[in-house]
FIDREN-833458 format. One record per residue (C-alpha): x, y, z negated. Coordinates in steps of 0.05 Angstrom, whole numbers, plus 5000, padded with zeros to 4 digits. Layout:
residues N
xx:yy:zz
X:Y:Z;
...
end
This chain:
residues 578
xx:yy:zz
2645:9806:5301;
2610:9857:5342;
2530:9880:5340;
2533:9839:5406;
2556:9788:5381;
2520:9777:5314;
2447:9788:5359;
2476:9734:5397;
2503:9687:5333;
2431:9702:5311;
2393:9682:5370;
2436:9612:5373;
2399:9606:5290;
2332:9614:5322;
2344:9558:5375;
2356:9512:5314;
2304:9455:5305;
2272:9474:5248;
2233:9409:5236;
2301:9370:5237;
2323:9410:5187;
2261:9407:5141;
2263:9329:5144;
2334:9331:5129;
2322:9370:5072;
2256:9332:5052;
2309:9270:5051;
2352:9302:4998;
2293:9324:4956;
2262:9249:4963;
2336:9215:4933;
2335:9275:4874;
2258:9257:4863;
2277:9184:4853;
2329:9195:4809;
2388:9169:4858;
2453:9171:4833;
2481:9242:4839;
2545:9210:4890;
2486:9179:4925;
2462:9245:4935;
2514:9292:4947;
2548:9242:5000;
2480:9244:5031;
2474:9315:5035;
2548:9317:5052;
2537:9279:5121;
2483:9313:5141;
2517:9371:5140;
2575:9341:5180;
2522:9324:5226;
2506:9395:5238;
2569:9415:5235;
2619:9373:5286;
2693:9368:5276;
2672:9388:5195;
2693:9348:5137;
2656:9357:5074;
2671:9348:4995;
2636:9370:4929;
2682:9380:4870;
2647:9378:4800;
2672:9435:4742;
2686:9402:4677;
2677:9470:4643;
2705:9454:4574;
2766:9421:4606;
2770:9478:4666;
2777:9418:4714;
2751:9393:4775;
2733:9325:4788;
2713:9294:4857;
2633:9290:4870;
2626:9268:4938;
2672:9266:5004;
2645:9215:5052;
2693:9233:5111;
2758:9256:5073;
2821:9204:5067;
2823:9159:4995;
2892:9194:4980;
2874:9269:4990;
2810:9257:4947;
2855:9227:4883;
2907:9278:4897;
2858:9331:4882;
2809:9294:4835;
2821:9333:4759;
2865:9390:4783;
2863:9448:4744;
2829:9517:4758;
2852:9577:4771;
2878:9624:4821;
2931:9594:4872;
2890:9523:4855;
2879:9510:4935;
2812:9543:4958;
2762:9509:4905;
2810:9516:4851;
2807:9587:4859;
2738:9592:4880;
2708:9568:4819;
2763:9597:4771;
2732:9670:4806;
2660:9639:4824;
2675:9680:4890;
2673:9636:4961;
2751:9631:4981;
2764:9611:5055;
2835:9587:5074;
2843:9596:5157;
2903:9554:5159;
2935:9529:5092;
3004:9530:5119;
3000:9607:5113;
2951:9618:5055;
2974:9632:4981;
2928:9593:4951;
2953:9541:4982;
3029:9536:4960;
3028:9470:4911;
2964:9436:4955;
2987:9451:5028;
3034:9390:5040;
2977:9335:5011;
2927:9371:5057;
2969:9373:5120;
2993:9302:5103;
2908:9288:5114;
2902:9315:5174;
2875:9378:5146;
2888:9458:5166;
2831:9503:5142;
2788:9495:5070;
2733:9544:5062;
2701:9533:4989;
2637:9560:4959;
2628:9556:4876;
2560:9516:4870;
2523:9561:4817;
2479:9533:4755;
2425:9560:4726;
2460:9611:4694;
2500:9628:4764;
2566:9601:4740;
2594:9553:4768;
2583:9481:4768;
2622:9454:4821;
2653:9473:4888;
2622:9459:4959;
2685:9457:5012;
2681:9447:5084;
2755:9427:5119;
2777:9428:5190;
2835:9397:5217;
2859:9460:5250;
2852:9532:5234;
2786:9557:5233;
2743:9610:5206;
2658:9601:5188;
2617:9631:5228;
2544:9661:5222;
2508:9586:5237;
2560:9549:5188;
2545:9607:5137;
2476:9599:5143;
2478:9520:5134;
2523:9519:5077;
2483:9569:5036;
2425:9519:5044;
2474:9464:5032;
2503:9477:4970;
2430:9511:4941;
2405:9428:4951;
2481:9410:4920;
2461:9454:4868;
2398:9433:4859;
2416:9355:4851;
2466:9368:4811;
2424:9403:4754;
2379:9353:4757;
2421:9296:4747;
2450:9335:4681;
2377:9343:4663;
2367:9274:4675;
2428:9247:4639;
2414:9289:4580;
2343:9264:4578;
2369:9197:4575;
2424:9207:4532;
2365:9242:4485;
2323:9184:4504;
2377:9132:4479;
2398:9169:4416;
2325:9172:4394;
2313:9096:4409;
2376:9078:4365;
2358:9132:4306;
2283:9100:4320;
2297:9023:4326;
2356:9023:4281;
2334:9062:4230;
2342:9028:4157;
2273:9069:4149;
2213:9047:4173;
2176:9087:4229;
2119:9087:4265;
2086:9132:4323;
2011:9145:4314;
1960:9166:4366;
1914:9216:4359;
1861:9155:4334;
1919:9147:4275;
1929:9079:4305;
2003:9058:4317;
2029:9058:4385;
2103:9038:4371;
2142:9013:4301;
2209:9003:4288;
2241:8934:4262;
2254:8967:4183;
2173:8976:4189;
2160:8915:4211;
2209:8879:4169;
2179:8916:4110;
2105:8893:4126;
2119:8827:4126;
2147:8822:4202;
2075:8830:4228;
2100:8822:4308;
2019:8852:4308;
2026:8922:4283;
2025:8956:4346;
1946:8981:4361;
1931:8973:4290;
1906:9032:4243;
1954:9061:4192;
1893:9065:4140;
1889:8987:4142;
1969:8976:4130;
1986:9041:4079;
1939:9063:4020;
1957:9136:3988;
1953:9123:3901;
1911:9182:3915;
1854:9203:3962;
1848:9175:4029;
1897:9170:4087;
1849:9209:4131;
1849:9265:4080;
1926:9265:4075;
1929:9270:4144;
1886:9321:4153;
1925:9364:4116;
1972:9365:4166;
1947:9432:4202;
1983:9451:4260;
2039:9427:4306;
2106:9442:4272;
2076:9451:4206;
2114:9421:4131;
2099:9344:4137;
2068:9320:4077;
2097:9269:4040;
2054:9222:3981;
2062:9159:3947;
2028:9097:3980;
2020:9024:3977;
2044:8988:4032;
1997:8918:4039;
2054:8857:4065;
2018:8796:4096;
2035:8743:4034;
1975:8795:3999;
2029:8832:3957;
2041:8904:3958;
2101:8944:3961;
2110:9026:3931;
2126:9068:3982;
2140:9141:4000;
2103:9163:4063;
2121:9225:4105;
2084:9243:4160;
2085:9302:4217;
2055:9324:4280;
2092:9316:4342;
2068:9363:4392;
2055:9348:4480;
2059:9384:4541;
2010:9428:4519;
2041:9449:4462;
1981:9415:4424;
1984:9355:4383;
1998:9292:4415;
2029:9236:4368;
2041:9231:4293;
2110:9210:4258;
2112:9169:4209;
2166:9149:4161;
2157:9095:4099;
2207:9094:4049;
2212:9033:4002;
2216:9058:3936;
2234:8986:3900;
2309:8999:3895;
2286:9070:3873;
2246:9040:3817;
2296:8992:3797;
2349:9049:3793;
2291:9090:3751;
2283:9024:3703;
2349:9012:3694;
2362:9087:3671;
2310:9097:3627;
2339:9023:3598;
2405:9046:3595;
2379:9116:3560;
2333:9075:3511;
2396:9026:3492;
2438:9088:3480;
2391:9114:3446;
2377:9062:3405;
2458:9051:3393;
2463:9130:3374;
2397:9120:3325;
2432:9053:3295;
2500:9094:3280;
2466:9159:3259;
2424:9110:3210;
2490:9072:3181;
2526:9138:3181;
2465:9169:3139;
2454:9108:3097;
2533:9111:3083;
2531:9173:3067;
2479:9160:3021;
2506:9105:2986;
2572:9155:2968;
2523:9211:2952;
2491:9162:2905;
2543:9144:2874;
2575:9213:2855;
2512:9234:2836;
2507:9172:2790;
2571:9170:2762;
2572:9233:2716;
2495:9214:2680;
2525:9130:2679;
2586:9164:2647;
2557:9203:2595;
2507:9143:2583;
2569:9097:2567;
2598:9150:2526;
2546:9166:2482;
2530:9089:2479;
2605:9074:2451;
2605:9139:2400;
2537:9117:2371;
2572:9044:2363;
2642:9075:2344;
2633:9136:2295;
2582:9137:2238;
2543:9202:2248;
2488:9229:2218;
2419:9244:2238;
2425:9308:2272;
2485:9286:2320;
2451:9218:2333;
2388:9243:2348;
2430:9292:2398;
2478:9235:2433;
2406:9194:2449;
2379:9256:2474;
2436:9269:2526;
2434:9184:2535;
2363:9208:2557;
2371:9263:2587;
2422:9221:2632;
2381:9156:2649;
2323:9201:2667;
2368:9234:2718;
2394:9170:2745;
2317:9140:2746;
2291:9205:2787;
2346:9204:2839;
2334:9117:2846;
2252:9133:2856;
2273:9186:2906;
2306:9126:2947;
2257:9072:2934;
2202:9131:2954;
2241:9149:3021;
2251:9079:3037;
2185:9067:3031;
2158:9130:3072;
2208:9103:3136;
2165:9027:3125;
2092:9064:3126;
2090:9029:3051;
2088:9076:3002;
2018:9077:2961;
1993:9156:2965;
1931:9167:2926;
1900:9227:2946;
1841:9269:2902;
1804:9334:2890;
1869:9374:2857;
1862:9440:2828;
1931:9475:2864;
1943:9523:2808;
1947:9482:2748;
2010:9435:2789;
2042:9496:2811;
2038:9524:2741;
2063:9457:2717;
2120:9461:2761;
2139:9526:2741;
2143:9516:2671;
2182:9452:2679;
2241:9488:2716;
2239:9551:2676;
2292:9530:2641;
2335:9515:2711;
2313:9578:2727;
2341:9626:2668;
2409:9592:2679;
2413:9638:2742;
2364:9700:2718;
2311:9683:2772;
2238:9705:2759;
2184:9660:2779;
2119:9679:2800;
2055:9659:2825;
1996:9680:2874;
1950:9613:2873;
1870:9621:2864;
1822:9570:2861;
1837:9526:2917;
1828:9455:2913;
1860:9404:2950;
1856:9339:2977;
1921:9308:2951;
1966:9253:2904;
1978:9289:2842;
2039:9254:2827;
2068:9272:2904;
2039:9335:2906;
2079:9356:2836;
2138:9311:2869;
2137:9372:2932;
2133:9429:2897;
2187:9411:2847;
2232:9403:2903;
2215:9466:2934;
2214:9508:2874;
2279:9480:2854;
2310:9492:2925;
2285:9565:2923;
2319:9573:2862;
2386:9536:2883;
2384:9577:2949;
2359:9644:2925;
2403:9697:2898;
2425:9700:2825;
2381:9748:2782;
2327:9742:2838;
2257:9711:2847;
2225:9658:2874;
2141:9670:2881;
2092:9618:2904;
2028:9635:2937;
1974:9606:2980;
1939:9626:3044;
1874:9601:3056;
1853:9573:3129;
1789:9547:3130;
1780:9546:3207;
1826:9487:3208;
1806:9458:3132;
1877:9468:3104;
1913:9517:3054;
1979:9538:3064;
2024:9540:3007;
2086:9587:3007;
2148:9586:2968;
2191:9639:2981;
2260:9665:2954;
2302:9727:2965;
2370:9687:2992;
2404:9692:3053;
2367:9638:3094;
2380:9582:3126;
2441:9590:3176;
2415:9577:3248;
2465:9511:3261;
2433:9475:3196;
2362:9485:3219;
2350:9426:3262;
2382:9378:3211;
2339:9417:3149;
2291:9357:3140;
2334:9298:3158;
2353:9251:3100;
2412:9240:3070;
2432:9305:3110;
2465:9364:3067;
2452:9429:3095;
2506:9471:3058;
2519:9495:2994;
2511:9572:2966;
2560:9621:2979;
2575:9689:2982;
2590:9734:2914;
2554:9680:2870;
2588:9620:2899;
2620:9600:2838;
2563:9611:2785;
2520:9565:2844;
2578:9503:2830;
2525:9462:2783;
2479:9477:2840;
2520:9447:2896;
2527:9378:2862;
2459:9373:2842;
2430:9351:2917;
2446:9298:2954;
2405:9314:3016;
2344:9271:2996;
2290:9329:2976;
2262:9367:3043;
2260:9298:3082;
2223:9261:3024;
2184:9328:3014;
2168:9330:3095;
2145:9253:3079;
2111:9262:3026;
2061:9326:3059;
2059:9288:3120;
2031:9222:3084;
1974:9270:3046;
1958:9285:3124;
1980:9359:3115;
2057:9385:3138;
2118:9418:3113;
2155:9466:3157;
2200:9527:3156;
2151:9590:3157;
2225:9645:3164;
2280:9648:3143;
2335:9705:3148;
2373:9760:3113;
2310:9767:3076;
2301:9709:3049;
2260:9640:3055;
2188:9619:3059;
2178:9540:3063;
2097:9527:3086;
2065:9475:3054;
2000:9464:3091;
1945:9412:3053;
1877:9390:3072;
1823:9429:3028;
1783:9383:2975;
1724:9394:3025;
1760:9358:3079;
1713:9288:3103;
1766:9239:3071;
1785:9180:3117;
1839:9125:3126;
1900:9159:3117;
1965:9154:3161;
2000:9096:3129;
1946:9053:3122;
1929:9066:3050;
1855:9094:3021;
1849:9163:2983;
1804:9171:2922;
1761:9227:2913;
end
């Protein structure tokens, strides 16, 4: 077209009635502002082009952009057939004008489709309606790809000129327009609806607070859960939830800011029968237009099922328990009852045989005297090891009588010493002492009982040719002295440790270069001595524990209350004298 011409084309635009085309484009706006249906729309806009536009026929094509096809929007004036022939065809160049227009997002105008070669697999259906000439223009989004196609047909060749240019730029920008805002629309609604079924069909409850904290909407798991109060909506949260600690208002308060961490707490959720219900309370800010806060969320979790899961695990942990404490027990006590038994069988044996020579064999007084001193020695041996079961027995039942008094520590550990001296030169050990004057509140008996057991342990454990030393440390910030007996052996192997002071329990036998001068050792215990010792220290309110032990050697602590200690009732029940 020639400058002429275009001053001309131009001159024709001015002569346009502007109003008429305002209203017509205040009608579209009006059908997008109400939310018409987006065929309601685009037909609209579709025949008022025509209108403007004689001997035009109009259609909008909408871009499935995942699929890459096209699917019909609006054609008031175009025949049923043509619009179903084309409905979900496929993009891309030589797809008819649209096709191709939004497969390049370029406008593509066909003069006549017989000729054009975009045309070749669309040009019979569009002759066969009556049509000669497509000129398409991609609809843009808001990020100016396409979204759709706006095409204008002719039934004989034509090509646009500067007026139809004009109108279908302002055309397709109100095609464009309605068409974004029906996909905002639909996704608000489709947001809209996937929030009312997370919200109403939640199996937790929920509730949206005002800015008074007062509920403005509740979901059925809420109300279900309160009762079914039909009447929670405009009631405060404080008067339905109560946190175990603080207020709700505080809680709430610590919300801070819009999009801060909710805060979540333990509540109790009042029902209307007057009973209450554990729950776990979340609760965040939801922010408004302002991008200030506006509502509160609310979730309540019943924690009942919780709670029964909780009981029912610790039930299940306390009966397994209680089965594992049962078998360790039997195992223990069966233990003990073989332990007992080898360990009684050798003194019963030499009892019976020294019984049957002194009734057999006439001997005279120096080799009777020494068969009733071995039938002694023997029943001794079997009476120590039966007290040492009575006295555990009685320890686990809280019934054994301990008789506690003013005892001067050196003269039992003395005591003790001389009465395994003897064990003690069977190996070559050297016993020694470091005791003072220290008194302490104790049973005699028990207290002798201990340090037997630990003296003879030391010297069982210790090496051969060795030494075992006791010694005390005085503490009188706490009213106790600690007693130490300590040997030179090779400690207690780590593994054994937590089993040291469990009854019945052996905790291995010597070993090493001296393992077979130790052999008397090894049969003499039977796993009753640290346990009834640990008993026995506990019961005098003092405590027996491992102070070291390693390559070095061992120190066992014995820690007693001094004599100055205020006596009082002691653990089991019984009185101490003193």
């Amino acid at each position: 077209m020639s400058a002429p011409d275009l001053a001309a084309e131009d001159a024709g635009l001015l002569s346009w009635d502007a109003r008429d085309m305002l209203d017509r484009q205040a009608e579209v706006l009006g059908l997008i502002a109400r939310a018409a249906p987006l065929g309601d729309v685009l037909a609209r806009i579709l025949s008022l082009l025509e209108d403007l536009m004689p001997g035009a026929r109009c259609s909008v094509l909408l871009l499935d952009r995942e699929q890459g096809l096209l699917h019909h929007g609006a054609a008031p004036s175009l025949p049923d057939e043509y619009v179903a022939f084309v409905d979900g065809m496929a993009i891309g160049e030589g797809a008819g004008s649209c096709g191709t227009a939004a497969a390049l997002n370029v406008a593509i105008n066909a003069t006549d489709v017989r000729s054009d070669p975009h045309w070749v697999d669309f040009r019979a259906a569009a002759l066969a309606a009556g049509l000669q000439s497509c000129w398409s223009t991609p609809i843009a989004g808001r990020d100016g790809l396409p979204v759709g196609t706006f095409a204008v047909y002719h039934a004989r060749p034509h090509n646009p000129t500067r007026r139809d240019q004009v109108l279908v730029d302002r055309f397709t920008h109100l095609a464009s327009v309605a068409i974004e805002h029906a996909t905002l629309i639909g996704d608000l609604v489709e947001s809209e609806e996937r929030f009312r079924r997370s919200f109403d069909d939640n199996p937790l409850g929920m509730a949206i607070l005002g800015l008074d904290r007062s509920i403005v909407t509740s979901n059925t798991a809420l109300t279900a859960l309160a009762g079914g109060r039909p009447h929670l909506i405009g009631r405060p949260l404080a008067g339905l939830v109560t946190p175990k600690r603080g207020s709700l208002a505080a809680a709430l308060d610590e919300l801070g800011s819009v999009g801060g961490e909710p805060i979540v707490f333990e509540a109790a959720l009042h029902r209307d029968d007057g009973s209450d219900v554990e729950v776990e309370v979340s609760a965040s800010l939801l922010s408004g237009r302002d991008g200030g806060p506006a509502r509160y969320v609310v979730n309540v979790l019943d924690l009942t099922e919780r709670r029964a899961a909780e009981r029912d695990r610790r039930a299940r942990l306390e009966a397994e328990t209680a089965r594992r404490t049962a078998e360790e027990a039997s195992r223990a006590k069966s233990e003990l009852l073989a332990a007992v038994g080898h360990e009684a069988r050798t003194p019963i044996q030499a009892i019976v045989g020294f019984a049957e020579l002194l009734g057999t064999i006439d001997l005279d007084e120096a080799q009777r005297r020494e068969a009733l001193a071995h039938i002694d020695a023997a029943a001794g041996h079997v009476m120590d090891l039966l007290a040492d079961v009575l006295d555990l027995s009685r320890l686990e039942a809280h019934a054994l009588p301990i008789a506690c008094e003013p005892v001067h520590l050196r003269d039992v550990v003395v005591e003790v010493l001389g009465l395994l001296s003897s064990k003690a030169d069977q190996r070559g050990v050297l016993l020694a002492h470091q005791v003072g004057d220290e008194t302490v509140l104790a049973d005699p008996r028990r207290l002798r009982q201990v340090l037997l057991n630990l003296v003879t342990n030391a010297i069982r454990h210790g090496n051969v040719g060795g030494g075992v030393e006791v010694r005390t440390l005085a503490a009188p910030a706490d009213g106790h002295v600690l007693v130490c007996v300590d040997d030179d052996g090779p400690g207690i192997p780590p593994e054994l440790m937590e089993r040291l002071f469990t009854p019945f329990a052996r905790v291995g036998t010597p070993s090493g270069p001296h393992a077979a001068a130790d052999d008397a050792a090894k049969e003499e215990s039977i796993g009753l001595g640290l346990g009834l010792a640990r008993g026995l220290a506990v019961a005098m309110r003092g405590d027996l524990v491992v102070g070291r032990s390693g390559q070095e050697g061992t120190s066992m602590h014995l820690r007693l209350p001094c004599a100055t200690t205020t006596d009082s009732a002691l653990p089991d029940g019984s009185s101490s004298r003193g």
